[in-house]
C-alpha positions in Angstrom: 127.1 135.8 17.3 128.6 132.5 18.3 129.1 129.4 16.1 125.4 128.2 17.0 123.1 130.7 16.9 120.8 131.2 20.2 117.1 131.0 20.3 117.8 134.7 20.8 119.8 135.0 17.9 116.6 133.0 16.2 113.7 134.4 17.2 115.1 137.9 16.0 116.0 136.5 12.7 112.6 135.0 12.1 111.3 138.2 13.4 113.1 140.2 10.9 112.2 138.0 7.8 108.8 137.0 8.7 105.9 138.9 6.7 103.2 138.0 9.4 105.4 139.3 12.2 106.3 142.3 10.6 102.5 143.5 9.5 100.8 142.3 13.2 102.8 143.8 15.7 103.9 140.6 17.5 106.9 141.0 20.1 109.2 138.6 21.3 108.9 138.9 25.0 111.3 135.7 26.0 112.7 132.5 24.0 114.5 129.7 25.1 115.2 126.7 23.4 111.9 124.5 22.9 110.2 127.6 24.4 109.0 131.0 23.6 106.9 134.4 24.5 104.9 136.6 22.5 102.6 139.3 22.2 100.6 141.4 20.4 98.3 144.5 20.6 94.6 144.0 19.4 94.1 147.0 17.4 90.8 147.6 15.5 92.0 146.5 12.2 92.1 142.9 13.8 88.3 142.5 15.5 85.6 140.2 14.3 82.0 141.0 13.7 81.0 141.0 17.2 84.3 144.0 18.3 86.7 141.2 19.8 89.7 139.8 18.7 89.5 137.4 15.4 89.8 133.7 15.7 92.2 134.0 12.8 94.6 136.2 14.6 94.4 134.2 18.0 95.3 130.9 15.8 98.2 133.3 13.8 99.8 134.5 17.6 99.7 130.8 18.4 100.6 129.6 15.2 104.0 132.3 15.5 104.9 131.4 19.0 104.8 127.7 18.5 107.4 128.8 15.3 109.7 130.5 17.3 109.7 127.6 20.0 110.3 124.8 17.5 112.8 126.8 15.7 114.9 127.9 18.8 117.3 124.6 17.6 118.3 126.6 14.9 116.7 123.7 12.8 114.2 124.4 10.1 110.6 123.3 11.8 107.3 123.9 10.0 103.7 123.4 11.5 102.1 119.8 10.2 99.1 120.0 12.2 97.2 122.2 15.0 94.4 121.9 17.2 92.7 125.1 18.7 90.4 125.2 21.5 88.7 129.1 21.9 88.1 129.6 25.8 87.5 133.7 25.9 87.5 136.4 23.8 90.7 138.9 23.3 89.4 142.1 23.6 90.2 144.8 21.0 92.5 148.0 22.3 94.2 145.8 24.5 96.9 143.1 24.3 97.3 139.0 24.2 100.3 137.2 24.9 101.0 133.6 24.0 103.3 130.8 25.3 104.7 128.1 23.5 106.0 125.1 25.2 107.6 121.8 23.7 106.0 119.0 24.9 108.1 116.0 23.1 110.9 116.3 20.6 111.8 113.8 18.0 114.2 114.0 14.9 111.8 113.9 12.8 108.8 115.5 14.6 108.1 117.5 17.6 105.0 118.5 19.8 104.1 121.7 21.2 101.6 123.3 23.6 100.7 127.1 22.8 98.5 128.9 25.6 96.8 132.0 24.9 96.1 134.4 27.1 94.1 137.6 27.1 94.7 140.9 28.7 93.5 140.0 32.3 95.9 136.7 32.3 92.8 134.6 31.3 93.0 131.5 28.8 91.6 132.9 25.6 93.0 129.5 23.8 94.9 126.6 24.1 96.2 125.3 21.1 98.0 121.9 20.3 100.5 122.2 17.6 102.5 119.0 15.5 105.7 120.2 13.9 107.6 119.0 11.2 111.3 119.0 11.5 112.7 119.9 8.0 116.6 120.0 8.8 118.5 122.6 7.9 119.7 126.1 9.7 116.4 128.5 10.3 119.6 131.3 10.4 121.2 131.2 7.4 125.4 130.6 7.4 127.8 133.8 6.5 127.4 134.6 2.9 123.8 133.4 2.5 121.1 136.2 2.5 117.9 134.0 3.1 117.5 130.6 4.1 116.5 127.9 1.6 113.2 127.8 0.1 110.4 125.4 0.7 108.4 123.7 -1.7 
């Protein structure tokens, strides 16, 4: 790893350390800095009432890409606010991908666009997301196990 950690070097981190990553399945398809690519298989375990895909977990795939966008500085970014819109359905057995792309970038705040998509490439969502920009490495420096916690 160089001095600065990449948004590659990021996005695995987060990955690795993340709870909701680690229990849904979610991939890291590309990253880039104020950018990123993700998705996820809609097994059983995550359909709704009706058989398709949860709103909750369409909001949590958007909610994780816009993450590892805004934190592809290396600088500690947190979600303030979000806006979803539900076009279609995800479908359960099959997979949803989401893209995260930063719209405007402040020091102190930052705007993202997250766009859902469902299997057959179709807008399933479209999500507006307001980040917080918390300072402070996302990657922790040599010797630190886990970066600091929030209160």
């Amino acid at each position: 790893m160089t001095d600065k950690p990449t948004p590659w070097d990021v996005a695995k981190y987060m990955a690795s350390v993340n709870p909701v990553m680690l229990s849904s399945g979610m991939r890291i398809i590309d990253t880039r800095e104020g950018y990123a690519e993700l998705a996820m298989h809609i097994g059983p375990e995550f359909g709704n009432t009706y058989g398709v895909c949860h709103g909750g977990i369409v909001f949590s795939l958007a909610d994780m890409c816009f993450g590892l966008a805004a934190n592809s500085y290396n600088e500690r970014c947190v979600t303030a606010s979000a806006e979803i819109q539900y076009i279609l359905p995800g479908n359960v057995g099959k997979d949803m991908t989401a893209t995260a792309t930063e719209t405007w970038r402040g020091s102190r705040s930052a705007v993202y666009d997250v766009h859902v998509r469902n299997a057959d490439g179709e807008t399933a969502a479209l999500v507006r997301v307001r980040g917080r920009i918390l300072g402070g490495p996302v990657v922790p420096p040599p010797g630190q196990d886990k970066p600091e916690q929030l209160n």
